[in-house]
N, C-alpha and C positions, 0 to 999 in steps of 0.2 A: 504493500500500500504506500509507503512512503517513498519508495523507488517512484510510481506511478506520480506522485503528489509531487518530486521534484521536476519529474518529466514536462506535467503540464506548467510548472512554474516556467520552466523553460520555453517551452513553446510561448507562452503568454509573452514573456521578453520578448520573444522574435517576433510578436505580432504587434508590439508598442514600437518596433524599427521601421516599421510601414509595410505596405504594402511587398509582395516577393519578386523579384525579377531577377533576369541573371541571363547569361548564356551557357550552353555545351553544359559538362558536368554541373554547374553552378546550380542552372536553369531546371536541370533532373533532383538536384536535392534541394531546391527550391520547390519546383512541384509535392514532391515527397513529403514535406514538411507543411504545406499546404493543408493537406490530405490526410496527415495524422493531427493536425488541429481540430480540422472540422469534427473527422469520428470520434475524439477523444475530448471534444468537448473545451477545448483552447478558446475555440472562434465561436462565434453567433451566428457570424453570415457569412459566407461564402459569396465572391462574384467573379464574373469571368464576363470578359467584351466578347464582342462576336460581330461577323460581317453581314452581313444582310442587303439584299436589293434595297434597301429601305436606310440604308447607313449603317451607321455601327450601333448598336444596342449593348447594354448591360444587361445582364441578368444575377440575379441577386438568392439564394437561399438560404433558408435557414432548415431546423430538423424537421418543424412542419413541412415544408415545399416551397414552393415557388413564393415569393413574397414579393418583387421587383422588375421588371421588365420594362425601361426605357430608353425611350430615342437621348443622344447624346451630342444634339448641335455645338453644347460648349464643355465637351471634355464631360468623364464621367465625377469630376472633383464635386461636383453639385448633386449629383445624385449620392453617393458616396457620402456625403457630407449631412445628408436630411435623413440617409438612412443609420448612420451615427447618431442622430441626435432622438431619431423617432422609434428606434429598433435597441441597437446595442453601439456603441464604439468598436466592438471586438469583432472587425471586418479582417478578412483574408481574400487574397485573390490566389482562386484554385479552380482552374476552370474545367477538373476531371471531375467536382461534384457538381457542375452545371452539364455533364454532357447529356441526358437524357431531353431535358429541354433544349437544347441547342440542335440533338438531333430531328427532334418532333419538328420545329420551326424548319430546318432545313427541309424535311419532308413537305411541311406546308407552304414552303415558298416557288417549288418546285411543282406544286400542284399535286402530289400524292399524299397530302393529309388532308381529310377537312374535318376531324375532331382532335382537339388533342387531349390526354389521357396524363395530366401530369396535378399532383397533390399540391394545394395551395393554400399556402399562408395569409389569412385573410384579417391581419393586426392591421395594414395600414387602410383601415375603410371603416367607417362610421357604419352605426347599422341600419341605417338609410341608404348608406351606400352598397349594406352588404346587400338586401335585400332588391335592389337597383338593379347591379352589376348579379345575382342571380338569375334575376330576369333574362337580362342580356344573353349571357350564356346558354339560355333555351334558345335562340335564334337560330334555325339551321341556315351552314352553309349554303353561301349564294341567295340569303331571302334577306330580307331588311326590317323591320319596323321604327315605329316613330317615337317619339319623345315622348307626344300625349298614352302615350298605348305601353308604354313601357311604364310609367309611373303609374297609369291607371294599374295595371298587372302588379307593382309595388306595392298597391293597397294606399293609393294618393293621387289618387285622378285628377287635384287639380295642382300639385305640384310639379308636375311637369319642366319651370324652370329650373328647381332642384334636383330633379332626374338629371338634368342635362349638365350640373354643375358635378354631380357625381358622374358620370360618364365622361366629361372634360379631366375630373382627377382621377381615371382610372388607376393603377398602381401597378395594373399588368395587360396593358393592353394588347393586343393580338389576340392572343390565351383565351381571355375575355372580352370578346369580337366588341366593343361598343364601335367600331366604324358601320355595325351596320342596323346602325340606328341613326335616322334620318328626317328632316323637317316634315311636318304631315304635309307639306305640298309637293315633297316629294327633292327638296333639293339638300344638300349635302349637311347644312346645318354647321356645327360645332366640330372639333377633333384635337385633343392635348398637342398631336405629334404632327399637323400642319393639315390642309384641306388634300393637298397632294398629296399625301402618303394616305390618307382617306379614301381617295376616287384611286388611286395605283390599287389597294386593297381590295375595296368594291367592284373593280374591275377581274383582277385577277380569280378572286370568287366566280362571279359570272362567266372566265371562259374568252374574256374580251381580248 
């Protein structure tokens, strides 16, 4: 036990050094030490960048799942930085316990997903929002609904502008389709991660 209890003291130092990077051998026990943080309880969250038609994204976990998934116009220092202050400080970049979501996305950006099958940490969402953002997630592939129709199915039918402030703050969006929810007249509406990565998605869905 006390062998174990100095190990993670250790670890914990290496994760107050920052974030892991490295090259060649460096980069391999960097990974390594990643990896036995997250299992052995060092780390909080785990995240890993990733390339996407869509830009680079983060993606963020913790022991629950998926907790994170954002676009990164200005560097991941800002997501990083809320998820610190909203989650734990005790982040690690280890991107072998993000590979099952990084695979799924790939599948779905490629057009051979259209559900994805991944456990999700649902701490950063008010429970307006969780209730919101479930709704959403019943949306099949390639169909769309609206604002008004999403809240009403929330159990707030006239909150509607609050549906749409919760779907602007998604916390995992893709995962959590809200791009395909739309103005009742039918036109694009609102999107946290730009109207273009919006209509690229609603597109892609459809086959376009």
């Amino acid at each position: 036990m006390e062998t174990m209890t100095s190990d993670l003291r250790d670890l914990e130092r290496a994760l107050r050094r920052g974030p892991t990077q490295g090259a060649g051998d460096d980069r391999r026990a960097a990974s390594e030490l990643a990896q036995r943080a997250v299992r052995e309880g060092a780390a909080d969250i785990a995240y890993a960048m990733i390339d996407s038609p869509l830009g680079a994204l983060l993606l963020a976990g913790t022991r629950r799942g998926l907790v994170k998934l954002a676009y990164t116009p200005q560097g991941p220092d800002p997501v990083l930085q809320a998820l610190a202050r909203r989650v734990s400080p005790r982040l690690i970049e280890a991107p072998g316990s993000l590979d099952e979501p990084r695979r799924q996305l790939e599948q779905y950006f490629s057009g051979e997903r259209h559900e994805f099958e991944l456990a999700l940490d649902r701490r950063l969402m008010s429970p307006f929002a969780r209730r919101v953002l479930s709704v959403t997630a019943a949306i099949p592939y390639g169909s769309a609904s609206t604002y008004l129709d999403v809240a009403r199915r929330a159990g707030s039918p006239r909150g509607y502008r609050a549906a749409g402030n919760a779907l602007g703050a998604n916390p995992i969006p893709i995962v959590i389709p809200c791009h395909r929810v739309l103005h009742r007249t039918g036109g694009l509406g609102g999107y946290g991660g730009g109207l273009e990565r919006k209509r690229w998605l609603l597109e892609l869905e459809r086959g376009e």
